[in-house]
C-alpha positions in Angstrom: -3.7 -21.7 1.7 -0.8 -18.9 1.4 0.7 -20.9 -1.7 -3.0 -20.7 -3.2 -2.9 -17.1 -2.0 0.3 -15.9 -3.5 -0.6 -17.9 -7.1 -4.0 -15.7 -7.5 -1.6 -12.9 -7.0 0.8 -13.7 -9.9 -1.0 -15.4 -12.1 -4.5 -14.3 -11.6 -4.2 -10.5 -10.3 -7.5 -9.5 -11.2 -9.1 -12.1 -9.2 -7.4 -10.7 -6.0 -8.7 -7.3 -6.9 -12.2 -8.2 -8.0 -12.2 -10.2 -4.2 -12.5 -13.4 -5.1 -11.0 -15.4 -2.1 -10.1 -19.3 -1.5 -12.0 -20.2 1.5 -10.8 -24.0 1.4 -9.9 -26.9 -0.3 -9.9 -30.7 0.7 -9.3 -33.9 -1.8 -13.1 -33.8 -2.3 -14.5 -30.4 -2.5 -13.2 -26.5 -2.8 -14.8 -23.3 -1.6 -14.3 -20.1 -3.4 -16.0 -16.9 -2.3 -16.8 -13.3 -3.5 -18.4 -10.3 -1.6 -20.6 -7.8 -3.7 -19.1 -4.2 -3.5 -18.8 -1.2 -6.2 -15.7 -2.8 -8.0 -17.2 -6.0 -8.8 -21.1 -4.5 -9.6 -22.9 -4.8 -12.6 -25.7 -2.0 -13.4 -28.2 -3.6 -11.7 -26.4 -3.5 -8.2 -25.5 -7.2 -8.1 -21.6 -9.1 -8.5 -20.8 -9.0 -12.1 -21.4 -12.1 -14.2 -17.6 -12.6 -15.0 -16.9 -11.5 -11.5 -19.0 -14.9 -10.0 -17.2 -17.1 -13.2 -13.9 -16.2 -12.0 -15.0 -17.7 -8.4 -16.7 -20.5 -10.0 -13.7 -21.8 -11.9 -11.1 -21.2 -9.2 -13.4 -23.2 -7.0 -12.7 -26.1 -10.0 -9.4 -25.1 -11.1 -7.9 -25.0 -7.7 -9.1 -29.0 -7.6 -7.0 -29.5 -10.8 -4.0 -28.6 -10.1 -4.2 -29.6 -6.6 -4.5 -33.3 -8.2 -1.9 -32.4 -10.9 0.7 -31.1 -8.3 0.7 -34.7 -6.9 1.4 -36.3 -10.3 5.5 -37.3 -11.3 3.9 -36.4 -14.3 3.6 -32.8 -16.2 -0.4 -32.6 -17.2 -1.8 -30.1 -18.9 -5.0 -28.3 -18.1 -7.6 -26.4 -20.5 -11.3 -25.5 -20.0 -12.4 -26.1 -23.0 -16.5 -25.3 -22.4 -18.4 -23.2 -19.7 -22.2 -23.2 -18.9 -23.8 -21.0 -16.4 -27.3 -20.9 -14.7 -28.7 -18.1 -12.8 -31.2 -17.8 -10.2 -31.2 -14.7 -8.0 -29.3 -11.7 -7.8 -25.6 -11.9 -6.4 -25.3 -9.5 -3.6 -23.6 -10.1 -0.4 -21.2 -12.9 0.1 -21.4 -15.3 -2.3 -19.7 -19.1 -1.9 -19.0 -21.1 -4.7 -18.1 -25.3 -3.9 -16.9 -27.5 -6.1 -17.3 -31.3 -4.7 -15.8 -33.2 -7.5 -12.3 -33.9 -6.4 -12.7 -37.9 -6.7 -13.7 -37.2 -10.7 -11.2 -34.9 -11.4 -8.7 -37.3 -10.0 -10.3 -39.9 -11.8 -10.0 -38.1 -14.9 -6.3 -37.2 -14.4 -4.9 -40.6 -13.6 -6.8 -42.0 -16.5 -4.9 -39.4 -18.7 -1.6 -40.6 -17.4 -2.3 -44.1 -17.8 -3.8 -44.0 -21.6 -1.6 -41.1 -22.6 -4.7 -39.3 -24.2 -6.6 -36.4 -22.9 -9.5 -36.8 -20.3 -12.7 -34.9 -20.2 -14.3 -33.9 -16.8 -17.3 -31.9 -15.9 -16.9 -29.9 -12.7 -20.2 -28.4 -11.0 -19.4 -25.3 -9.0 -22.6 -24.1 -6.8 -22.9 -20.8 -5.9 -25.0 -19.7 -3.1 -25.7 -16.5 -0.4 -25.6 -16.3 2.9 -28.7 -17.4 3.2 -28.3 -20.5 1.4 -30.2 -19.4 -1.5 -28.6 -20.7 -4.9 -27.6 -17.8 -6.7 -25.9 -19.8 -9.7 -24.7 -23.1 -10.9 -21.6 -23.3 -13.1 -20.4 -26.1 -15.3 -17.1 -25.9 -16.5 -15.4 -28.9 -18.9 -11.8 -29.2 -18.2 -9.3 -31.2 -20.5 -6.5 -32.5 -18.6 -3.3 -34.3 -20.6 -0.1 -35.8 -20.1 2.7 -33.3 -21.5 4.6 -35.1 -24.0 8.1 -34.7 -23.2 9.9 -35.0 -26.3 
């Protein structure tokens, strides 16, 4: 987790000052959270749009590269097409999981082993502390094998 950490804080600063926050990650599934509070607010007293998108895609993201890492491989990694629903306001805490490890992997092994670049959609839920779904994200990742010329 202090290797995820320390990445959001060089490569993806403003995440760690908007609060977004890895709250775990397994082979199947990542959690990602933000807390609502006068940095990340839209007008309308709620997180920012942009705000629960960054949490959405680390929720995914963090999935790819986990899966990359374990590659001998070099893969490269591009969302390449984002949808978003929303359903309530986002105030409070709000948790974003991703439980598409196995399809991600999936994807990535079948980029190594054809040498061409792999589409996978990744679902990233968002919901309050109540358990209310506040959004669902979709984001389409490419994943391909480097070639190392």
């Amino acid at each position: 987790m202090f290797k995820y950490h320390l990445f959001l804080l060089v490569k993806l600063p403003i995440a760690i000052i908007a609060g977004v926050r890895l709250r775990s990650i397994s082979l199947e599934s990542c959690t990602t959270s933000v807390k609502h509070r006068w940095l990340n607010q839209n007008p309308f007293q709620s997180i920012y749009f942009a705000v629960q998108a960054m949490a959405a895609e680390l929720s995914t993201g963090a999935l790819v590269l986990q899966f990359i890492k374990q590659q001998k491989s070099s893969i490269s990694m591009l969302v390449v097409a984002q949808q978003a629903e929303f359903f309530k306001k986002a105030t409070g805490r709000i948790y974003f999981v991703c439980n598409d490890g196995a399809a991600i992997e999936n994807a990535i092994k079948n980029a190594v082993n054809t040498n061409e670049a792999q589409i996978c959609i990744m679902e990233a839920v968002g919901k309050n502390e109540n358990d209310d779904t506040v959004a669902v994200f979709k984001f389409t990742w490419s994943v391909k094998q480097k070639n190392l010329q």
